[in-house]
PDBQT receptor file of N, H, CA, C and O in Angstrom, charges set to zero:
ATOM      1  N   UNK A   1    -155.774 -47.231  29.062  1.00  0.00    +0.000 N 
ATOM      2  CA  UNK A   1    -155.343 -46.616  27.837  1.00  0.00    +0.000 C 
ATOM      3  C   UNK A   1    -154.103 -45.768  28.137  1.00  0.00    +0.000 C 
ATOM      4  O   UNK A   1    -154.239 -44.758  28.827  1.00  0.00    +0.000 OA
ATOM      5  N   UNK A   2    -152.801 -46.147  27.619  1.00  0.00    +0.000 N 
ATOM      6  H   UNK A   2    -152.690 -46.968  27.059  1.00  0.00    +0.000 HD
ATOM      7  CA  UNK A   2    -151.750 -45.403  27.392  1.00  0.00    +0.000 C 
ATOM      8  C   UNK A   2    -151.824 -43.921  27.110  1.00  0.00    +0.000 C 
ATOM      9  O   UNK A   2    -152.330 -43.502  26.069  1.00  0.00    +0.000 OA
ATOM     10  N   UNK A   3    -151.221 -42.970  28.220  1.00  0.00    +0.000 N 
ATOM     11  H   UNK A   3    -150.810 -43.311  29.066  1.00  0.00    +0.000 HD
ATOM     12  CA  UNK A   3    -151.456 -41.210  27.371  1.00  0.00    +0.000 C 
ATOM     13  C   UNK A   3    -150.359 -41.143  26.301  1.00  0.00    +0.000 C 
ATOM     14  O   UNK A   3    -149.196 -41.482  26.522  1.00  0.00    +0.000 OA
ATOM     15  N   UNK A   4    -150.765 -40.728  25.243  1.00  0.00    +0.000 N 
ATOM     16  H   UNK A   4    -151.710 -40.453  25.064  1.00  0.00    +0.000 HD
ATOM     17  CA  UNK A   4    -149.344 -40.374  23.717  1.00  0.00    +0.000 C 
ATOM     18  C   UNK A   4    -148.702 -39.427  24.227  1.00  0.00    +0.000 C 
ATOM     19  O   UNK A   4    -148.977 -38.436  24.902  1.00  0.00    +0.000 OA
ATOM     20  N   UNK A   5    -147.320 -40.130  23.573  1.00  0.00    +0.000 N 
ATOM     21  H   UNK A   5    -147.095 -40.935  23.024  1.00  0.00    +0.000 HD
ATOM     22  CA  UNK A   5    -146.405 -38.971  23.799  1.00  0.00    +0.000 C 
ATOM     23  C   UNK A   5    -146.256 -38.397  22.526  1.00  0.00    +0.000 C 
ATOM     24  O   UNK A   5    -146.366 -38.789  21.364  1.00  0.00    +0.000 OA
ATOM     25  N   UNK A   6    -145.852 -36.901  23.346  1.00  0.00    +0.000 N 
ATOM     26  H   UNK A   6    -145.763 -36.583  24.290  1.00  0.00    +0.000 HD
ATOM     27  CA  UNK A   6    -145.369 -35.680  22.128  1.00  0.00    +0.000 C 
ATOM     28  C   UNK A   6    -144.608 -36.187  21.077  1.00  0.00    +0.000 C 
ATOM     29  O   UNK A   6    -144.014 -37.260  21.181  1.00  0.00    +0.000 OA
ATOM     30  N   UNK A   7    -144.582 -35.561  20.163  1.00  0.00    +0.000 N 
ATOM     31  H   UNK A   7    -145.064 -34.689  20.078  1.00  0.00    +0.000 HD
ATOM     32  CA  UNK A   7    -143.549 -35.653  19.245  1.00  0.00    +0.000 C 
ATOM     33  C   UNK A   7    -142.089 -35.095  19.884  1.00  0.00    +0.000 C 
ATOM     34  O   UNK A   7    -141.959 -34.157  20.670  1.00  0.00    +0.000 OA
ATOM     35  N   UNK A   8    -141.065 -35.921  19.334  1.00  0.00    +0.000 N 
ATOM     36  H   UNK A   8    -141.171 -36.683  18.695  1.00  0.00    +0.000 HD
ATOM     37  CA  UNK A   8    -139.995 -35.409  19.654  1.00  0.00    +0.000 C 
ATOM     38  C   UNK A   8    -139.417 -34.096  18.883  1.00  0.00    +0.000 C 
ATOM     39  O   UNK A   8    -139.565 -34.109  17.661  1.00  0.00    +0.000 OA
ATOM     40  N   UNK A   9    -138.866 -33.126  19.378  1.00  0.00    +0.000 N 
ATOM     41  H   UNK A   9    -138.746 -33.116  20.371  1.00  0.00    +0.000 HD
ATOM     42  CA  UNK A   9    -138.573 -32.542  18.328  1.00  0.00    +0.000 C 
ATOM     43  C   UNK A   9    -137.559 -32.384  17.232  1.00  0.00    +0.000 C 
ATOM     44  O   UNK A   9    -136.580 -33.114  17.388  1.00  0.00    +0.000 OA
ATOM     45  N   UNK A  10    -137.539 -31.743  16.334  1.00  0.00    +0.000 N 
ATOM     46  H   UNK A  10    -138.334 -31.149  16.208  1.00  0.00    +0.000 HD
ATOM     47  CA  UNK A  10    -136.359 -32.304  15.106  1.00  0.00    +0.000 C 
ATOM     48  C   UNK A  10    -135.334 -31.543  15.143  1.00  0.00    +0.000 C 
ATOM     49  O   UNK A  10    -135.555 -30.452  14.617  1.00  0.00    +0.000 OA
ATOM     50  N   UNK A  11    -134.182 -31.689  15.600  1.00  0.00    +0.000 N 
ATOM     51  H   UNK A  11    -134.003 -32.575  16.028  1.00  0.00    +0.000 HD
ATOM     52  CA  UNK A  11    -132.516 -31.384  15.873  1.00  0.00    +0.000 C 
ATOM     53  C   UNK A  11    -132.079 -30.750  14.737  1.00  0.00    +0.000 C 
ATOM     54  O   UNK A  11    -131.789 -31.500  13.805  1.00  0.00    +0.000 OA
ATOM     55  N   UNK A  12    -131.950 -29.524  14.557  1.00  0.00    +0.000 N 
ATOM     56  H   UNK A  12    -132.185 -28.914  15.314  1.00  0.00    +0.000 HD
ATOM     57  CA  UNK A  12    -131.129 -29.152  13.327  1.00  0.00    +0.000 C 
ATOM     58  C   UNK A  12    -129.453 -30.358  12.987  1.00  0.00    +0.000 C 
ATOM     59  O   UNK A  12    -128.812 -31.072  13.757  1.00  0.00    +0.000 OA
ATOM     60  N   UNK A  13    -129.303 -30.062  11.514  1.00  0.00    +0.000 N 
ATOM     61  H   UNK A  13    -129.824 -29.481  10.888  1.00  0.00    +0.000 HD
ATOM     62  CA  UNK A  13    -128.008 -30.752  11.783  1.00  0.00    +0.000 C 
ATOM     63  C   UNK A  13    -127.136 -30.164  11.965  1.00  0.00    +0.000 C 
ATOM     64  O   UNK A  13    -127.255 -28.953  12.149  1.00  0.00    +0.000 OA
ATOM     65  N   UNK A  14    -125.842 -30.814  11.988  1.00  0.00    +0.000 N 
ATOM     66  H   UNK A  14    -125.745 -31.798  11.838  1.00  0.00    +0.000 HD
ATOM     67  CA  UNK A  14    -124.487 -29.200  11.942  1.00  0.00    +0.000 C 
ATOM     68  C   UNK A  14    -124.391 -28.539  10.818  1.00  0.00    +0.000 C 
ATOM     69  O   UNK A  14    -124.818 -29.096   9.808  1.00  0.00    +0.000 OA
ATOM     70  N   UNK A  15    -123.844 -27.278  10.720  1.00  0.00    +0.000 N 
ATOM     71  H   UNK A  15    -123.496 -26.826  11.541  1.00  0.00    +0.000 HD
ATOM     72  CA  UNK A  15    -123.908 -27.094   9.081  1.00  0.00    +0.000 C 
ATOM     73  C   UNK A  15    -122.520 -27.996   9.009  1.00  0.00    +0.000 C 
ATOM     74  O   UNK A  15    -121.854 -28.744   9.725  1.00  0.00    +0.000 OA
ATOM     75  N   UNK A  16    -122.523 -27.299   7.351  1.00  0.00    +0.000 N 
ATOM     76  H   UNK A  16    -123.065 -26.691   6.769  1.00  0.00    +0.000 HD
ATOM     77  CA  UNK A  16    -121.209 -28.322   6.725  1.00  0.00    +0.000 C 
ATOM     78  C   UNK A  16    -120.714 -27.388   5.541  1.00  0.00    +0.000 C 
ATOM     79  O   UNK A  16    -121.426 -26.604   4.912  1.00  0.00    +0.000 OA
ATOM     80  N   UNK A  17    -119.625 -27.574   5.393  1.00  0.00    +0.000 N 
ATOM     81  H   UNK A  17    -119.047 -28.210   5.904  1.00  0.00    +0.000 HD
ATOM     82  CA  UNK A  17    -118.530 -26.543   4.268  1.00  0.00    +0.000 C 
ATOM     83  C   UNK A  17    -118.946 -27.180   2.856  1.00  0.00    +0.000 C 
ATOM     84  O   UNK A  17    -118.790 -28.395   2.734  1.00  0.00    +0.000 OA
ATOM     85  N   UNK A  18    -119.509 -26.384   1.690  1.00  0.00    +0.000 N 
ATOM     86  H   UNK A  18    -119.636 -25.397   1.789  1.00  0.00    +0.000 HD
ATOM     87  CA  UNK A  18    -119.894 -26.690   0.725  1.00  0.00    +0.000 C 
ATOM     88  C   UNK A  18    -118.223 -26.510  -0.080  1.00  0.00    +0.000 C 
ATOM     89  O   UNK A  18    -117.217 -25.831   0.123  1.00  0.00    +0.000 OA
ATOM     90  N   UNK A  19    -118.556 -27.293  -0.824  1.00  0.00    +0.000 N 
ATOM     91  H   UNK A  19    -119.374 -27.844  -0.990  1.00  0.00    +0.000 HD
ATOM     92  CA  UNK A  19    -117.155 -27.360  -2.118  1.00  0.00    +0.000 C 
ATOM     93  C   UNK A  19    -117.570 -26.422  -3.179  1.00  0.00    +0.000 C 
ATOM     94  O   UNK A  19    -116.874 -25.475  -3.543  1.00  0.00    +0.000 OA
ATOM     95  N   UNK A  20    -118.738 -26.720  -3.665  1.00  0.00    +0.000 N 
ATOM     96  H   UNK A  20    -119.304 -27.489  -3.368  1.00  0.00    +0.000 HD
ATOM     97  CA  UNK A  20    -119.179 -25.743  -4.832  1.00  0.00    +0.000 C 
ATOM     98  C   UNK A  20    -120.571 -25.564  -5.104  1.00  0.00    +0.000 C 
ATOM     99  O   UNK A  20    -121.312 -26.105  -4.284  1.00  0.00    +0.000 OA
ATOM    100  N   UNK A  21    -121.292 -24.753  -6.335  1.00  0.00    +0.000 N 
ATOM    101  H   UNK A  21    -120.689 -24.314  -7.002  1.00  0.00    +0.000 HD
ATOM    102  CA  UNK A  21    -122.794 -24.736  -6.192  1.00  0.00    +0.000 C 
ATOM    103  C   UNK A  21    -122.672 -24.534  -7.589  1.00  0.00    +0.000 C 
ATOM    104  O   UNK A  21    -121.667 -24.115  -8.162  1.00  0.00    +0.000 OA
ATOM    105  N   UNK A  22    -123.810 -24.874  -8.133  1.00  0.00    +0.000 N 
ATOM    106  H   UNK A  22    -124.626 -25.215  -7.667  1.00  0.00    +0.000 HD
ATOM    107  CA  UNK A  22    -123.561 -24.662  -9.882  1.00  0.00    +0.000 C 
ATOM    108  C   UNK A  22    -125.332 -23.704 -10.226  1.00  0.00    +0.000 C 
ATOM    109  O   UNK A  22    -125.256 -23.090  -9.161  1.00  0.00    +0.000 OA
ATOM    110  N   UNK A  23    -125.700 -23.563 -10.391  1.00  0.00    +0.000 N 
ATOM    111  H   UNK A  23    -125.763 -24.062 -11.256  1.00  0.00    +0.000 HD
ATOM    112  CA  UNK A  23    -127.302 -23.434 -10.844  1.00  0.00    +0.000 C 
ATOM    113  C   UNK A  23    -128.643 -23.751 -10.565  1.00  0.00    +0.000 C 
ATOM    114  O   UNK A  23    -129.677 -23.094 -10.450  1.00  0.00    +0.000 OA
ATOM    115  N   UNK A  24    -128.238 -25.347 -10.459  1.00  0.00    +0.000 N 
ATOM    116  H   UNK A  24    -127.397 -25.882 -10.552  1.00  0.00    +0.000 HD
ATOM    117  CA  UNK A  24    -129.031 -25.852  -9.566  1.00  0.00    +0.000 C 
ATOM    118  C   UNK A  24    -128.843 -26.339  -8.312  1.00  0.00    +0.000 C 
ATOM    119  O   UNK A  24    -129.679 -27.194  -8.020  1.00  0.00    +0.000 OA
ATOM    120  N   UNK A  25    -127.974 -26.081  -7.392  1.00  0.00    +0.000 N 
ATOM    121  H   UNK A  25    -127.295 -25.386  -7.630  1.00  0.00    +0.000 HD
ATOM    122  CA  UNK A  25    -127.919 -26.009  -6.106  1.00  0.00    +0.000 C 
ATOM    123  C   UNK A  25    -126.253 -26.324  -5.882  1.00  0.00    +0.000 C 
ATOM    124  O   UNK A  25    -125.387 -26.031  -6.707  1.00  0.00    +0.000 OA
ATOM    125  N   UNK A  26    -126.029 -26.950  -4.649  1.00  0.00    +0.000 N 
ATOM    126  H   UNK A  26    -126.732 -27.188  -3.979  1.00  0.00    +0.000 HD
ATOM    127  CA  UNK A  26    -124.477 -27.083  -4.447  1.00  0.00    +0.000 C 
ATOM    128  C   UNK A  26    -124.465 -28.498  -3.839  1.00  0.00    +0.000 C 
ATOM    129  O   UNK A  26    -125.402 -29.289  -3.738  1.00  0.00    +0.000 OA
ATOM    130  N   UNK A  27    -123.168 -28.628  -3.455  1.00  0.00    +0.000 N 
ATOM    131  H   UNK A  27    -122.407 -27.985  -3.538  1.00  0.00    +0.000 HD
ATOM    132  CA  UNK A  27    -122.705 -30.077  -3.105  1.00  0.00    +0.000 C 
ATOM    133  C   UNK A  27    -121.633 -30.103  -1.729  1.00  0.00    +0.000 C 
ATOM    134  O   UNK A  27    -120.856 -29.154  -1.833  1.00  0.00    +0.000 OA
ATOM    135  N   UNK A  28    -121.420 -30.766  -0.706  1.00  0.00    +0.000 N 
ATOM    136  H   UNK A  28    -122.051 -31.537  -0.621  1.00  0.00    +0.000 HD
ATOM    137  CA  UNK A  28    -120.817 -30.812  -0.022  1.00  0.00    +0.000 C 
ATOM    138  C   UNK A  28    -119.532 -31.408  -0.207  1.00  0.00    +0.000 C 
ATOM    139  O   UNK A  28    -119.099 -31.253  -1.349  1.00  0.00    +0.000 OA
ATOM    140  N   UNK A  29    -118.747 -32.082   0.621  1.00  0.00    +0.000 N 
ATOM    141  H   UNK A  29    -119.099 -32.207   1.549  1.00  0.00    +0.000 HD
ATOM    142  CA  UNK A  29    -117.209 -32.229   0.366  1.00  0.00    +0.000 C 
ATOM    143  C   UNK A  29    -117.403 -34.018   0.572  1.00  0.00    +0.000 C 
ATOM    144  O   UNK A  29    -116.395 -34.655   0.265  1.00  0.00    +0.000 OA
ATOM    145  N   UNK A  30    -118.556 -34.803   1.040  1.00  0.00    +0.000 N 
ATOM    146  H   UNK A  30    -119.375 -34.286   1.289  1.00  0.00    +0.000 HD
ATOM    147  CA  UNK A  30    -119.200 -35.691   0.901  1.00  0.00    +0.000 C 
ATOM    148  C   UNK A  30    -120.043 -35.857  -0.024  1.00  0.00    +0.000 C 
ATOM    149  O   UNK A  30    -120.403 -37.031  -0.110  1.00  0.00    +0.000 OA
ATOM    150  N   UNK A  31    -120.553 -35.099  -0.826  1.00  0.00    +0.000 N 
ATOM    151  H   UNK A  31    -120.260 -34.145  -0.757  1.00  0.00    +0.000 HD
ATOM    152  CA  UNK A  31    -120.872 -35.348  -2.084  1.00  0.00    +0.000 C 
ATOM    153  C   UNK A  31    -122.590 -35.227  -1.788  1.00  0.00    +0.000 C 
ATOM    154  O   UNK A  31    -123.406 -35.509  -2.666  1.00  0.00    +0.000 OA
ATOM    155  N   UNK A  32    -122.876 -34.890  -0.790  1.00  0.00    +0.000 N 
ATOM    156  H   UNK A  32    -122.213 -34.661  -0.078  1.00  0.00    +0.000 HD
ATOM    157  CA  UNK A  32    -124.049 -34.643  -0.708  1.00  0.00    +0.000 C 
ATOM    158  C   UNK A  32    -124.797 -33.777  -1.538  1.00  0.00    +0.000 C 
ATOM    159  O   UNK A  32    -124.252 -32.689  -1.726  1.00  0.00    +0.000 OA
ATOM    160  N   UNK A  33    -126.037 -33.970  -2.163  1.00  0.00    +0.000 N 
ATOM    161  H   UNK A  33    -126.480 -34.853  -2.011  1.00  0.00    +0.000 HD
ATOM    162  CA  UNK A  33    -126.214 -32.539  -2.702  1.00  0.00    +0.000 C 
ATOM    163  C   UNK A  33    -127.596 -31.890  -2.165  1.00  0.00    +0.000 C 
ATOM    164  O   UNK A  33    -128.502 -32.460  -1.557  1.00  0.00    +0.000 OA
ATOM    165  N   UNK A  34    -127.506 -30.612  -2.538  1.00  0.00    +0.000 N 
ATOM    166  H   UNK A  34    -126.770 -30.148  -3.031  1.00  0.00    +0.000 HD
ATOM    167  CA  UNK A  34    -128.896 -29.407  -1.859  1.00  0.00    +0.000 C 
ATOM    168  C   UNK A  34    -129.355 -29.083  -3.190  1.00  0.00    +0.000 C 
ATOM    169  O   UNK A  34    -128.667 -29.085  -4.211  1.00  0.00    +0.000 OA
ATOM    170  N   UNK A  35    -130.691 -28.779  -3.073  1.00  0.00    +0.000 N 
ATOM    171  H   UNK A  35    -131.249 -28.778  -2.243  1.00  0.00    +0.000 HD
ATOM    172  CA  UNK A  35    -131.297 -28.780  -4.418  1.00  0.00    +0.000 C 
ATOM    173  C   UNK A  35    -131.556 -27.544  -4.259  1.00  0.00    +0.000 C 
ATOM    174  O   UNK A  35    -131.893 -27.216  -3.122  1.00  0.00    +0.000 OA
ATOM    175  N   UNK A  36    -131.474 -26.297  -5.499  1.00  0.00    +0.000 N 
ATOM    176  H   UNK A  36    -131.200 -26.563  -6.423  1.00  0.00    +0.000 HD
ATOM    177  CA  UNK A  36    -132.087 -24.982  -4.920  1.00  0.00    +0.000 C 
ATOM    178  C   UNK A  36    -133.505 -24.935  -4.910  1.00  0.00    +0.000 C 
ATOM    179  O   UNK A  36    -134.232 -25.381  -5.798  1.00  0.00    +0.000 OA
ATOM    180  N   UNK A  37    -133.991 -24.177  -3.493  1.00  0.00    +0.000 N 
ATOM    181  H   UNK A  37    -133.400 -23.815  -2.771  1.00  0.00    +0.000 HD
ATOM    182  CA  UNK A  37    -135.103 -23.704  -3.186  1.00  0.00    +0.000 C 
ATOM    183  C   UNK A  37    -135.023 -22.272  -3.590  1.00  0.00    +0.000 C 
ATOM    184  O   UNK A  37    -134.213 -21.775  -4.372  1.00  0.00    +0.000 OA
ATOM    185  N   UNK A  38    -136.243 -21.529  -2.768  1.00  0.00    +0.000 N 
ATOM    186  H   UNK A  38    -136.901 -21.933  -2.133  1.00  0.00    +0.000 HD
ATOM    187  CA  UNK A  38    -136.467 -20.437  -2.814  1.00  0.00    +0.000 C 
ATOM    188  C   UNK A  38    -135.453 -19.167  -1.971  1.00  0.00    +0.000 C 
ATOM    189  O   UNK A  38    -135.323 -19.045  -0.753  1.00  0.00    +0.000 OA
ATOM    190  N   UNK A  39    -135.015 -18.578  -2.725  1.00  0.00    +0.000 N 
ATOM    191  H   UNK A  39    -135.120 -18.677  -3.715  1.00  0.00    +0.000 HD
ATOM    192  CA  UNK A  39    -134.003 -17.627  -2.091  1.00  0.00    +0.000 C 
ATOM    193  C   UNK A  39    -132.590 -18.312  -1.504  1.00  0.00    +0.000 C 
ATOM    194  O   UNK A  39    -131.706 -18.538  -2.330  1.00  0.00    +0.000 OA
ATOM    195  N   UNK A  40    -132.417 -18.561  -0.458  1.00  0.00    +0.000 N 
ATOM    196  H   UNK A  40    -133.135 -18.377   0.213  1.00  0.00    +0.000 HD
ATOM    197  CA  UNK A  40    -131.574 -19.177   0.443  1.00  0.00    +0.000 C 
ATOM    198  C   UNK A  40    -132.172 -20.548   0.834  1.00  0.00    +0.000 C 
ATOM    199  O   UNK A  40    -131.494 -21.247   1.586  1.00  0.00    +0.000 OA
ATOM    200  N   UNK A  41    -132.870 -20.816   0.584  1.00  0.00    +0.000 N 
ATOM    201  H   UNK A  41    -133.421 -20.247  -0.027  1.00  0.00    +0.000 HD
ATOM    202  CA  UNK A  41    -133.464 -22.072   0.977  1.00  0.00    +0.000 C 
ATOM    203  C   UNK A  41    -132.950 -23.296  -0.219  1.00  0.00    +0.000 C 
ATOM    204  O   UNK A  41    -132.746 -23.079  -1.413  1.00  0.00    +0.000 OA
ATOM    205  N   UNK A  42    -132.823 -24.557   0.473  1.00  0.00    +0.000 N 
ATOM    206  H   UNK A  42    -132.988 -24.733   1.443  1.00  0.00    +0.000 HD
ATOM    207  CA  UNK A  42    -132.159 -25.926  -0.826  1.00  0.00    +0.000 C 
ATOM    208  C   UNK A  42    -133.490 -26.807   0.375  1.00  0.00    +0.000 C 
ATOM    209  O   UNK A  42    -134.170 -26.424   1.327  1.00  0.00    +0.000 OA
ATOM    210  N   UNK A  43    -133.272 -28.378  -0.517  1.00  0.00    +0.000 N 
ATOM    211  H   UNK A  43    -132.719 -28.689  -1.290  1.00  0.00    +0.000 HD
ATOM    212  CA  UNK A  43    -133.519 -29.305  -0.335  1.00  0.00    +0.000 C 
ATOM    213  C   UNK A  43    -132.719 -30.411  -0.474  1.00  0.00    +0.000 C 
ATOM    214  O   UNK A  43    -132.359 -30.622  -1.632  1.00  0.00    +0.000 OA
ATOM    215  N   UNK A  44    -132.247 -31.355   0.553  1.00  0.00    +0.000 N 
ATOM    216  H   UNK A  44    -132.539 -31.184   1.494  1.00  0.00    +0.000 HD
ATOM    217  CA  UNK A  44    -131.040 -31.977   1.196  1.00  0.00    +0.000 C 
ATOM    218  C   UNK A  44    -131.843 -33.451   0.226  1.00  0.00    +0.000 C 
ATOM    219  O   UNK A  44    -132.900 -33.256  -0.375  1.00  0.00    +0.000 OA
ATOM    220  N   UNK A  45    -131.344 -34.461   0.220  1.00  0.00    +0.000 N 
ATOM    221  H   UNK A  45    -130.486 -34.619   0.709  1.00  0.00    +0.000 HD
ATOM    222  CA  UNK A  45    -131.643 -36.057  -0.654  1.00  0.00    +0.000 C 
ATOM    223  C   UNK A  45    -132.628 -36.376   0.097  1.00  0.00    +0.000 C 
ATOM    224  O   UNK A  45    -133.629 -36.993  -0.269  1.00  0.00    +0.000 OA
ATOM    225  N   UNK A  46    -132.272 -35.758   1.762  1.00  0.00    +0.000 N 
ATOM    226  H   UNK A  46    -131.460 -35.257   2.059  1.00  0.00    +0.000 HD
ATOM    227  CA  UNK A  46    -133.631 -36.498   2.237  1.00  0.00    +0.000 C 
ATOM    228  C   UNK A  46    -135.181 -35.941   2.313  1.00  0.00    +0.000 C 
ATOM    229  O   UNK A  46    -136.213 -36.423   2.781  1.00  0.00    +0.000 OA
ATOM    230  N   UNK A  47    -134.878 -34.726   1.650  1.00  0.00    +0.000 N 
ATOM    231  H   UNK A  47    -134.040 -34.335   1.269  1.00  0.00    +0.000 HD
ATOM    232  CA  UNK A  47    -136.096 -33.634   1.316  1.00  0.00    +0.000 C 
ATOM    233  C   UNK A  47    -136.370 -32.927   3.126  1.00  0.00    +0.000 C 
ATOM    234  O   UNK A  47    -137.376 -32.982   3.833  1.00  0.00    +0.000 OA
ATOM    235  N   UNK A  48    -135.409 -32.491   3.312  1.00  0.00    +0.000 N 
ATOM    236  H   UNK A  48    -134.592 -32.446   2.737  1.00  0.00    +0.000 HD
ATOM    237  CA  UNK A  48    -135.494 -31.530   4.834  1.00  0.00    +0.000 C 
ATOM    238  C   UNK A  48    -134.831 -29.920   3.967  1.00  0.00    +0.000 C 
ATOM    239  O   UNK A  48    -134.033 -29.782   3.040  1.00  0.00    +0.000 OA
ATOM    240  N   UNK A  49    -135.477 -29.087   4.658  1.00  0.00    +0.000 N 
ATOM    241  H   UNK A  49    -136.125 -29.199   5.411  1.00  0.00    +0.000 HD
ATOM    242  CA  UNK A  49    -135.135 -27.849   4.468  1.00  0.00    +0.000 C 
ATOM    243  C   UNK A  49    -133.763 -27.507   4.803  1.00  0.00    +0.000 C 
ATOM    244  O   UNK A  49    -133.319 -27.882   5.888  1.00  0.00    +0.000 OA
ATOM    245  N   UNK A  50    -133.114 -26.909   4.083  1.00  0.00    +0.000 N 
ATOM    246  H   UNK A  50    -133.474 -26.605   3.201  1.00  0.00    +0.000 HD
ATOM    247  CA  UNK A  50    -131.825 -26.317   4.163  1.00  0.00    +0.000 C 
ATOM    248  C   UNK A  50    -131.637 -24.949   3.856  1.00  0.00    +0.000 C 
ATOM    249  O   UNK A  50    -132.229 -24.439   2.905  1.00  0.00    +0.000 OA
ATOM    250  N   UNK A  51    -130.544 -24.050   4.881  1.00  0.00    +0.000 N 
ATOM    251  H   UNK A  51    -130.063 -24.464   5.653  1.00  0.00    +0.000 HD
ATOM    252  CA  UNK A  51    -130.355 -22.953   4.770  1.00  0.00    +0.000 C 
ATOM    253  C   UNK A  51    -128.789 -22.592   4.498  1.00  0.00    +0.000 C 
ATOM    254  O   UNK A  51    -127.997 -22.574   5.441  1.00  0.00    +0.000 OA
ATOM    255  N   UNK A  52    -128.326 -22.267   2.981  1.00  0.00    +0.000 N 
ATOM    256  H   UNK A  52    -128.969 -22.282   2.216  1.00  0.00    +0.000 HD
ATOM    257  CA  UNK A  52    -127.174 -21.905   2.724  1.00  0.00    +0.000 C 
ATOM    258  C   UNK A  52    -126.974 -20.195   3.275  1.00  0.00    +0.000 C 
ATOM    259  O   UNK A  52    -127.758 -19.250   3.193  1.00  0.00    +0.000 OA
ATOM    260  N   UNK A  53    -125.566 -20.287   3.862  1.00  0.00    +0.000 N 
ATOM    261  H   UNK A  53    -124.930 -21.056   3.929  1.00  0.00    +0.000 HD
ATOM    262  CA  UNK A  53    -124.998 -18.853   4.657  1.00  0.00    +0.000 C 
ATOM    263  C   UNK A  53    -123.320 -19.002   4.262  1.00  0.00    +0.000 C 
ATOM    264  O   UNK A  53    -122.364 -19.488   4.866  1.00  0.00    +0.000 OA
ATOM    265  N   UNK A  54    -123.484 -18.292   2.866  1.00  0.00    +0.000 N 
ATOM    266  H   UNK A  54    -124.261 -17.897   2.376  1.00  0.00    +0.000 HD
ATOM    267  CA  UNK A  54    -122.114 -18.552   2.633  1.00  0.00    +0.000 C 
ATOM    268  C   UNK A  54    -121.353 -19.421   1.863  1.00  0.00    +0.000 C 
ATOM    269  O   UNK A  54    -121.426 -19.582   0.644  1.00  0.00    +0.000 OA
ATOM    270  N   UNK A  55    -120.476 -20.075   2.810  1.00  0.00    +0.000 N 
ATOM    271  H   UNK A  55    -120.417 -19.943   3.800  1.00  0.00    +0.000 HD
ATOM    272  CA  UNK A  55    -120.014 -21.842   2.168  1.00  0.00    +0.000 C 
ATOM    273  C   UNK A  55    -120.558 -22.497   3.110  1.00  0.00    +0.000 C 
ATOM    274  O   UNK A  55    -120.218 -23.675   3.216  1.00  0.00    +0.000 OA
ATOM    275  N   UNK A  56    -121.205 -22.141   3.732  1.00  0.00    +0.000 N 
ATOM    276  H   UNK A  56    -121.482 -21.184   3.646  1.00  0.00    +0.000 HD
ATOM    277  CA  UNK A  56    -122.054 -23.291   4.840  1.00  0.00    +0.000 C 
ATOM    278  C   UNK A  56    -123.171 -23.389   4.539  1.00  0.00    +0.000 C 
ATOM    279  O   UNK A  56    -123.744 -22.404   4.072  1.00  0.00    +0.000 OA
ATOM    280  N   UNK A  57    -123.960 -24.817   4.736  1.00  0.00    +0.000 N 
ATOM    281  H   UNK A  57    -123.494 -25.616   5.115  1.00  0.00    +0.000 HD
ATOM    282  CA  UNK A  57    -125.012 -25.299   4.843  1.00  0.00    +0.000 C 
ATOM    283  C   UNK A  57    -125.791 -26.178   6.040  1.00  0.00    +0.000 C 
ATOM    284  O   UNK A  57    -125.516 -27.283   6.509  1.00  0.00    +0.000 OA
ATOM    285  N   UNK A  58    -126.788 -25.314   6.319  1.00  0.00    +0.000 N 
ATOM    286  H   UNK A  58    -127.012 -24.417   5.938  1.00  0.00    +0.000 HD
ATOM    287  CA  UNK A  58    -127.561 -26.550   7.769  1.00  0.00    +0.000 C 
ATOM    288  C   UNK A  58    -128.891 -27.043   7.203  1.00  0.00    +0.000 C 
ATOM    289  O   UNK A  58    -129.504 -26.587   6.238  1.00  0.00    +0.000 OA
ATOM    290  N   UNK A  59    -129.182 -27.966   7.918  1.00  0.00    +0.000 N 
ATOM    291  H   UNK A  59    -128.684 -28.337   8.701  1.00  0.00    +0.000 HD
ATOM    292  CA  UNK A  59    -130.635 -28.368   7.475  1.00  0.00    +0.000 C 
ATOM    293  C   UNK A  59    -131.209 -28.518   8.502  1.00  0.00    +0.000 C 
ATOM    294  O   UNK A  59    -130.382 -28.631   9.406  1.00  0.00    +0.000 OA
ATOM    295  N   UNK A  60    -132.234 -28.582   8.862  1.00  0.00    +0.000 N 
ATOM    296  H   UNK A  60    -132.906 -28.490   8.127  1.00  0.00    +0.000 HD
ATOM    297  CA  UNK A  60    -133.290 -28.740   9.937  1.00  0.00    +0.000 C 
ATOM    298  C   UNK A  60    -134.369 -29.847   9.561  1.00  0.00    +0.000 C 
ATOM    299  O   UNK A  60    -135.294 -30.094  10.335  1.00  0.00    +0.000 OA
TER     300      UNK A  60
C-alpha cells in the first residue's frame, strides 16, 4: 500500500494593479473581476479569497 502524500500547498498569486472598483467590487487591467467580500476581502471568478490593499489586489 502506497503512503499519501500531503497536500501541496496553495501559492498566493502576485497581486495586480486594479483599474477601478464600483460597489460591487473592482476589476483589473485584464478585466478580471473581484467580487466584494467582507471588509477588505473580494472573491476572484475562480472563487479564491482575495485581499484588496489599495490599487492592489492578491488572492491566495
Amino acid at each position: 500500500m502506497a503512503i499519501p502524500q500531503p497536500p501541496q500547498a496553495v501559492r498566493p498569486e502576485r497581486p495586480v494593479p486594479l483599474t477601478g472598483c464600483d460597489p460591487g467590487g473592482c476589476r483589473d487591467a485584464a478585466g478580471n473581476r473581484y467580487n466584494n467580500g467582507a471588509g477588505s476581502t473580494y472573491l476572484n471568478d475562480a472563487g479564491r479569497l482575495c485581499t484588496r490593499n489599495g490599487t492592489w489586489m492578491q488572492c491566495f
